[in-house]
DRENBA-127686 format. One record per atom (N, C-alpha, C, O): z, x, y; atom name. Coordinates in steps of 0.1 Angstrom, whole numbers, plus 5000, padded with zeros to 4 digits. Layout:
% residues N
+------+------+------+------+
!    z !    x !    y ! atom !
+------+------+------+------+
!    Z !    X !    Y !   CA !
...
+------+------+------+------+
***
This chain:
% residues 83
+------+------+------+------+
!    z !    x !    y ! atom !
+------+------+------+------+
! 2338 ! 6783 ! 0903 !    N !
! 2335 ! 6797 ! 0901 !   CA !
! 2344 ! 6806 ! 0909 !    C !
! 2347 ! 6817 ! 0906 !    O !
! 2347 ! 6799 ! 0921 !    N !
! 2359 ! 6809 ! 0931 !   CA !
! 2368 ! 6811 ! 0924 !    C !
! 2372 ! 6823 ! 0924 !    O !
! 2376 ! 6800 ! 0916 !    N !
! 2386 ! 6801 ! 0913 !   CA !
! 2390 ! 6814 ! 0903 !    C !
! 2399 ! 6821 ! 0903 !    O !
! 2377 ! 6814 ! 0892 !    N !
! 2381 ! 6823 ! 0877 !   CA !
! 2375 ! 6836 ! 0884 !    C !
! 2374 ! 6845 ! 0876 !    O !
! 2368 ! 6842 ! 0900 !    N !
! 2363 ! 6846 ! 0903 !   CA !
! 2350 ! 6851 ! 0894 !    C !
! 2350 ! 6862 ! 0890 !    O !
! 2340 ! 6844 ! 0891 !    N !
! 2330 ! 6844 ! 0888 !   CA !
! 2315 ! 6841 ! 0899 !    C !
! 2314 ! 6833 ! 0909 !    O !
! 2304 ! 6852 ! 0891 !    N !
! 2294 ! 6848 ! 0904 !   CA !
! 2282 ! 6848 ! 0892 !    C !
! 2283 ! 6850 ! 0880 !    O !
! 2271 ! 6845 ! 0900 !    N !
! 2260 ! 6841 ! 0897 !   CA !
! 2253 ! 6853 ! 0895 !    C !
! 2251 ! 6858 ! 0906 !    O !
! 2250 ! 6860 ! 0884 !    N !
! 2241 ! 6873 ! 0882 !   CA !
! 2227 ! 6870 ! 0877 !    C !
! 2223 ! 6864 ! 0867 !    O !
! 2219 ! 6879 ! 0887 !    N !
! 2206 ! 6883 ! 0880 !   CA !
! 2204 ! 6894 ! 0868 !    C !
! 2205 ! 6903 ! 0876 !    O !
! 2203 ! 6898 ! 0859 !    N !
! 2198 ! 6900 ! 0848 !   CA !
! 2194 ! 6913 ! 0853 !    C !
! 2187 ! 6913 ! 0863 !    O !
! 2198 ! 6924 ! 0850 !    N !
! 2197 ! 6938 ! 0860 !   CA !
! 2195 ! 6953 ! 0845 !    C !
! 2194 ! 6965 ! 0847 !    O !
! 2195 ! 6947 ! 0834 !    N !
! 2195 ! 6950 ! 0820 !   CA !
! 2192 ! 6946 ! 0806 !    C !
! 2202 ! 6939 ! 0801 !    O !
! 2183 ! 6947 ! 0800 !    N !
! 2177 ! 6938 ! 0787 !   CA !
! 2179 ! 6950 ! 0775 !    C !
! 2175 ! 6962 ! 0776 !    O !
! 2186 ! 6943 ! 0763 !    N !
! 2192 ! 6955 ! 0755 !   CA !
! 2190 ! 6950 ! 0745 !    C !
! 2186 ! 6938 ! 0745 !    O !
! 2190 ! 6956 ! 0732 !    N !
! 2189 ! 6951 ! 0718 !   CA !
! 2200 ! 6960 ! 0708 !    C !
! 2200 ! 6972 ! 0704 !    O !
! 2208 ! 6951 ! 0705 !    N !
! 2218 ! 6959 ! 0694 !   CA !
! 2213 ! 6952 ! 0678 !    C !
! 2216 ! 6941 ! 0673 !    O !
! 2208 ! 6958 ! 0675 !    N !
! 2206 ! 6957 ! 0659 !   CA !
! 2217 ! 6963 ! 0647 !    C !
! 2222 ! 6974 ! 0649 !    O !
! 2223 ! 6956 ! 0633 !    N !
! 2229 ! 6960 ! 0625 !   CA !
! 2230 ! 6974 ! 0620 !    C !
! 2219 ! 6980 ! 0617 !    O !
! 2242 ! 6981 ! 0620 !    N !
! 2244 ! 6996 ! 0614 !   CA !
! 2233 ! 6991 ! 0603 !    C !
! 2221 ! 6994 ! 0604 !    O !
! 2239 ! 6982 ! 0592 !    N !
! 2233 ! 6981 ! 0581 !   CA !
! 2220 ! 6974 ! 0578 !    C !
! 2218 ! 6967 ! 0568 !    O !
! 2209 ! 6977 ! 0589 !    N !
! 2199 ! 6969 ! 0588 !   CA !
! 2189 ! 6975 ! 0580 !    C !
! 2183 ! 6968 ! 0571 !    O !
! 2185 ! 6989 ! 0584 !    N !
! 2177 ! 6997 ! 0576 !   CA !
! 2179 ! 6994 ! 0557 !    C !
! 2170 ! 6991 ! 0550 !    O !
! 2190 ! 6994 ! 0554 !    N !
! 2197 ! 6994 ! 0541 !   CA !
! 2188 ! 6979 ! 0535 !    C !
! 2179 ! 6976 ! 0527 !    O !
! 2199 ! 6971 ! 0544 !    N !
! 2191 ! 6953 ! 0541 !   CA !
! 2177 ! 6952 ! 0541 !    C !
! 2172 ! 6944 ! 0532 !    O !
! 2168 ! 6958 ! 0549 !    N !
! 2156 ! 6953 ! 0548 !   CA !
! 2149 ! 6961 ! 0537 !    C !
! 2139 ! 6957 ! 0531 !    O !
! 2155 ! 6975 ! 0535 !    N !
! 2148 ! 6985 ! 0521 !   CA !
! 2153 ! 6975 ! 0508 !    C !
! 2145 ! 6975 ! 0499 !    O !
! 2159 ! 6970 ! 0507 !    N !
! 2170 ! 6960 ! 0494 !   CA !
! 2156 ! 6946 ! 0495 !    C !
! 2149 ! 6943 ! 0486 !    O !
! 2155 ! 6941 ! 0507 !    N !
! 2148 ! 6934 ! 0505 !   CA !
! 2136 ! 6936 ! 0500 !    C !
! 2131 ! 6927 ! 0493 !    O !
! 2128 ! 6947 ! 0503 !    N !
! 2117 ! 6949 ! 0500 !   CA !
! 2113 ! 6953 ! 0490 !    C !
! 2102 ! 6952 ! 0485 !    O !
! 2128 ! 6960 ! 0483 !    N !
! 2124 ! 6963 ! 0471 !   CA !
! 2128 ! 6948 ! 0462 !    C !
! 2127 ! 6949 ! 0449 !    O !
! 2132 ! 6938 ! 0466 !    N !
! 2136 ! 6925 ! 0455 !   CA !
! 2122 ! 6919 ! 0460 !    C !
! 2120 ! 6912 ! 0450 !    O !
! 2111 ! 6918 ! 0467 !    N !
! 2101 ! 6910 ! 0468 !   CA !
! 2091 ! 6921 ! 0459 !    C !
! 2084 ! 6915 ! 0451 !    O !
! 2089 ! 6933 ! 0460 !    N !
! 2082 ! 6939 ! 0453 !   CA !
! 2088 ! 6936 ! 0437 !    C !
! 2080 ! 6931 ! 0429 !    O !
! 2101 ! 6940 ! 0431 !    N !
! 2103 ! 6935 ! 0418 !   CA !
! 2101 ! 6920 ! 0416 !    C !
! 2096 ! 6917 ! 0405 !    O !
! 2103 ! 6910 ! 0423 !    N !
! 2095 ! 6897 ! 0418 !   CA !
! 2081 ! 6897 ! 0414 !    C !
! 2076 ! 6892 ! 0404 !    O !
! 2076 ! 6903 ! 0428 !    N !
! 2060 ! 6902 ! 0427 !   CA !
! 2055 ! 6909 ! 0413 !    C !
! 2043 ! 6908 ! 0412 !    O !
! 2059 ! 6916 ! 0403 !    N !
! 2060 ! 6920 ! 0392 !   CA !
! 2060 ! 6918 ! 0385 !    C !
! 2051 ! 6921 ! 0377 !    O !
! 2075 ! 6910 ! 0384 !    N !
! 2079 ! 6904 ! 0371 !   CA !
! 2070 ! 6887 ! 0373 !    C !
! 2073 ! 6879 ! 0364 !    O !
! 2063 ! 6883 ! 0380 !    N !
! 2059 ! 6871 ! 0377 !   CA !
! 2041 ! 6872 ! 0378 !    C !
! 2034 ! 6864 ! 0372 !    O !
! 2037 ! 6882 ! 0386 !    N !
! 2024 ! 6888 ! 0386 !   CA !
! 2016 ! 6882 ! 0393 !    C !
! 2005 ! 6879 ! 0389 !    O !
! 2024 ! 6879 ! 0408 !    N !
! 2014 ! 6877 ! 0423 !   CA !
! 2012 ! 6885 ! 0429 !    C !
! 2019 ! 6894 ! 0434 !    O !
! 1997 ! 6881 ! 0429 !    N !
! 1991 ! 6891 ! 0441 !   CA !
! 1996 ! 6888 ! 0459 !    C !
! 2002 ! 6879 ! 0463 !    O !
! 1992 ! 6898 ! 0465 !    N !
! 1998 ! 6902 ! 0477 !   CA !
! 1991 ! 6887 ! 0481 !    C !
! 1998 ! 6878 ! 0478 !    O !
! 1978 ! 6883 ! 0486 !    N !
! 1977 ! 6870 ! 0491 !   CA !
! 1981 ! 6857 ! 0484 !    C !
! 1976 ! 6846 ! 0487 !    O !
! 1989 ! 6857 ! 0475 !    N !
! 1996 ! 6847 ! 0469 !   CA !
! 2012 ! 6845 ! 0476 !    C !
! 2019 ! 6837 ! 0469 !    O !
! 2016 ! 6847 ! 0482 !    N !
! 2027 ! 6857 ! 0488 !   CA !
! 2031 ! 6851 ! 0503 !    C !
! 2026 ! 6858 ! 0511 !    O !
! 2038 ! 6839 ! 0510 !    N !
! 2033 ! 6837 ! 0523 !   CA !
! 2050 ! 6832 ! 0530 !    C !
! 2059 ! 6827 ! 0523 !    O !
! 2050 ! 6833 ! 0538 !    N !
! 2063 ! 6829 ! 0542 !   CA !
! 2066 ! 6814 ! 0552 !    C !
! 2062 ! 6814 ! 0563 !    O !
! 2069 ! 6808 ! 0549 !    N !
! 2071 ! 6790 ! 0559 !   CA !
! 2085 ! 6792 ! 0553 !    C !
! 2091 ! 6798 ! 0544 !    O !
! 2089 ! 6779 ! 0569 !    N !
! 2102 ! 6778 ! 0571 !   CA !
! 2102 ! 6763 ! 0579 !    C !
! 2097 ! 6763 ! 0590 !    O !
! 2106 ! 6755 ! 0575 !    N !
! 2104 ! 6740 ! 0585 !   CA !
! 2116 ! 6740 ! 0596 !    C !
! 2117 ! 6731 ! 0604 !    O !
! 2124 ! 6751 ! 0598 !    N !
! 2133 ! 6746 ! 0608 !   CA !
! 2132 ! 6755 ! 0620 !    C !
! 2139 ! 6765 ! 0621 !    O !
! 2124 ! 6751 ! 0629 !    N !
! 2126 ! 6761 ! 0642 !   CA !
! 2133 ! 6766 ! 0650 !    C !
! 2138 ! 6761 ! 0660 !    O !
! 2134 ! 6780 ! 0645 !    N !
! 2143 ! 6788 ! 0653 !   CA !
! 2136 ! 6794 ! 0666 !    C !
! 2125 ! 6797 ! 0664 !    O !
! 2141 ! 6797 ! 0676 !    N !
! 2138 ! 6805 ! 0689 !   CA !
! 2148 ! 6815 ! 0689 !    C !
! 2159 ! 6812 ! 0693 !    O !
! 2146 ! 6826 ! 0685 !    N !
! 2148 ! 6843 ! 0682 !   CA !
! 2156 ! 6845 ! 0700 !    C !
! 2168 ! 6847 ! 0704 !    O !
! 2143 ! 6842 ! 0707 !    N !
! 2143 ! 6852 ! 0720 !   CA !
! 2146 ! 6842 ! 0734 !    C !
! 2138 ! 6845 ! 0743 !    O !
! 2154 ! 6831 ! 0737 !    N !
! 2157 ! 6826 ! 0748 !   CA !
! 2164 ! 6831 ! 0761 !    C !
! 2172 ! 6824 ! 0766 !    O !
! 2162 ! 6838 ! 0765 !    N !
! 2170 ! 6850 ! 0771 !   CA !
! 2163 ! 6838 ! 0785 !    C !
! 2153 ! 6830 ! 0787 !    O !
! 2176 ! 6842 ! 0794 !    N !
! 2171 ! 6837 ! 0810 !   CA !
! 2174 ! 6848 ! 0818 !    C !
! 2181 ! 6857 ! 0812 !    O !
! 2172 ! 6850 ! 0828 !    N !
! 2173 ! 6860 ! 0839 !   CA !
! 2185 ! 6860 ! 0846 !    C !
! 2188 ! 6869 ! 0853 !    O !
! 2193 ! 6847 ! 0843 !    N !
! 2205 ! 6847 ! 0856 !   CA !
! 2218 ! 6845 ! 0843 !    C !
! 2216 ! 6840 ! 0832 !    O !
! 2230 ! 6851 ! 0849 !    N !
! 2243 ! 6851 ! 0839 !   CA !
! 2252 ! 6842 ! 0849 !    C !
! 2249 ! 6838 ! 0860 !    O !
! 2265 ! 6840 ! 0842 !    N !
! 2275 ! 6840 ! 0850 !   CA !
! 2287 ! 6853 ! 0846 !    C !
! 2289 ! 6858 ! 0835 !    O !
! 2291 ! 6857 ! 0853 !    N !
! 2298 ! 6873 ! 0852 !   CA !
! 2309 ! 6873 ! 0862 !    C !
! 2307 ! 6870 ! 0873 !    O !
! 2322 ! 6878 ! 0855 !    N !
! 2329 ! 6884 ! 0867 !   CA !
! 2325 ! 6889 ! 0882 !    C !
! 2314 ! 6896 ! 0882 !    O !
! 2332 ! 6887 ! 0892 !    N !
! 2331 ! 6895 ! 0904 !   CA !
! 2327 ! 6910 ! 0899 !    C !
! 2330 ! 6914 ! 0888 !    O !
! 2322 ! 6915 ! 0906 !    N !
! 2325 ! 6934 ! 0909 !   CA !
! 2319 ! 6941 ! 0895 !    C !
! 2321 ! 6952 ! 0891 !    O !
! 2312 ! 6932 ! 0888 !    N !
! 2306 ! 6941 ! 0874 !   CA !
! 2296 ! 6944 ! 0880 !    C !
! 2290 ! 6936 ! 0888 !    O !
! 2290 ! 6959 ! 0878 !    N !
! 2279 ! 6968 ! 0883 !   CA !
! 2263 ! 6961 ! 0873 !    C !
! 2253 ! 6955 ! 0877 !    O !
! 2268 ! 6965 ! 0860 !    N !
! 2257 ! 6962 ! 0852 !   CA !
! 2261 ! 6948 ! 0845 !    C !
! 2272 ! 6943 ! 0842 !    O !
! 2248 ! 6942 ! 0845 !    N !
! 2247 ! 6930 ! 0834 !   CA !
! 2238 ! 6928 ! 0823 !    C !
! 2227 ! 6923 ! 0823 !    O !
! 2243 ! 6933 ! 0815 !    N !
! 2235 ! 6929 ! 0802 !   CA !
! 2232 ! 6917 ! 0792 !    C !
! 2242 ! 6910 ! 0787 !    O !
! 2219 ! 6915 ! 0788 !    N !
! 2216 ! 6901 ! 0782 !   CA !
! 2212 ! 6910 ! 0772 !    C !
! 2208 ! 6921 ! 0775 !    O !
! 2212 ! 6907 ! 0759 !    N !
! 2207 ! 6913 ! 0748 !   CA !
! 2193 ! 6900 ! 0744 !    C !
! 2191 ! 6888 ! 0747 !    O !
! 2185 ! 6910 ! 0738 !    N !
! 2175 ! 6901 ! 0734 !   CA !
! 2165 ! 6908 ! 0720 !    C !
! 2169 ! 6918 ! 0716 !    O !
! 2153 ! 6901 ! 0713 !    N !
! 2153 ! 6912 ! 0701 !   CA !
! 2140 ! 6923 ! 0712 !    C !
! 2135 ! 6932 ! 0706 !    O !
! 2135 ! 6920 ! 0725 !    N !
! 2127 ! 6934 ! 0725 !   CA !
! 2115 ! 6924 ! 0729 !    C !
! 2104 ! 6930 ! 0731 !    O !
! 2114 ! 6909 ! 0732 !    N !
! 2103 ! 6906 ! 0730 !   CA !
! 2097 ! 6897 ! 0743 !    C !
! 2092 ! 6886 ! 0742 !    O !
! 2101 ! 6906 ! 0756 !    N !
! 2097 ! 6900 ! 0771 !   CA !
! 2082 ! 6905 ! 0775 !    C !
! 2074 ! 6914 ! 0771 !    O !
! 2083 ! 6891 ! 0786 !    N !
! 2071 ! 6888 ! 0791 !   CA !
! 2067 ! 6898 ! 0802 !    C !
! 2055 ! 6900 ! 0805 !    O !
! 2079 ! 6904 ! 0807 !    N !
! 2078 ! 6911 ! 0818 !   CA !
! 2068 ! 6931 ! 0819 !    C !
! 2068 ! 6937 ! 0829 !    O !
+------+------+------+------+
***
């Protein structure tokens, strides 16, 4: 770590950047599950979401590795700490 001058940082900022286009994606979405639910004629409790492969969204740790002399450090995360 001397060498690339790199140090051990504590986590001094938690941030969330979300897509320009996310608003847009999720109204498109909602309106393609509402036109399904329609055209095939399920009710809202017929309707459920599973996924077999586990993802972890939010693994965020508290310590970085970072250049020397950076003031701030930020870890991005989606918003969903313990702290």
């Amino acid at each position: 770590m001397k060498k690339y001058k790199l140090s051990w940082r504590r986590c001094t900022k938690i941030s969330q950047k979300l897509s320009n286009q996310m608003e847009e994606l999720l109204a498109k979405f909602y309106q393609f599950v509402i036109r399904l639910r329609t055209e095939k004629s399920f009710e809202l409790y017929n309707i459920l979401n599973m996924d077999e492969t586990l993802v972890w969204f939010d693994m965020v740790g508290n310590f970085t590795v970072n250049p020397k002399g950076e003031k701030t450090v930020q870890i991005r995360s989606i918003g969903n700490d313990k702290t």
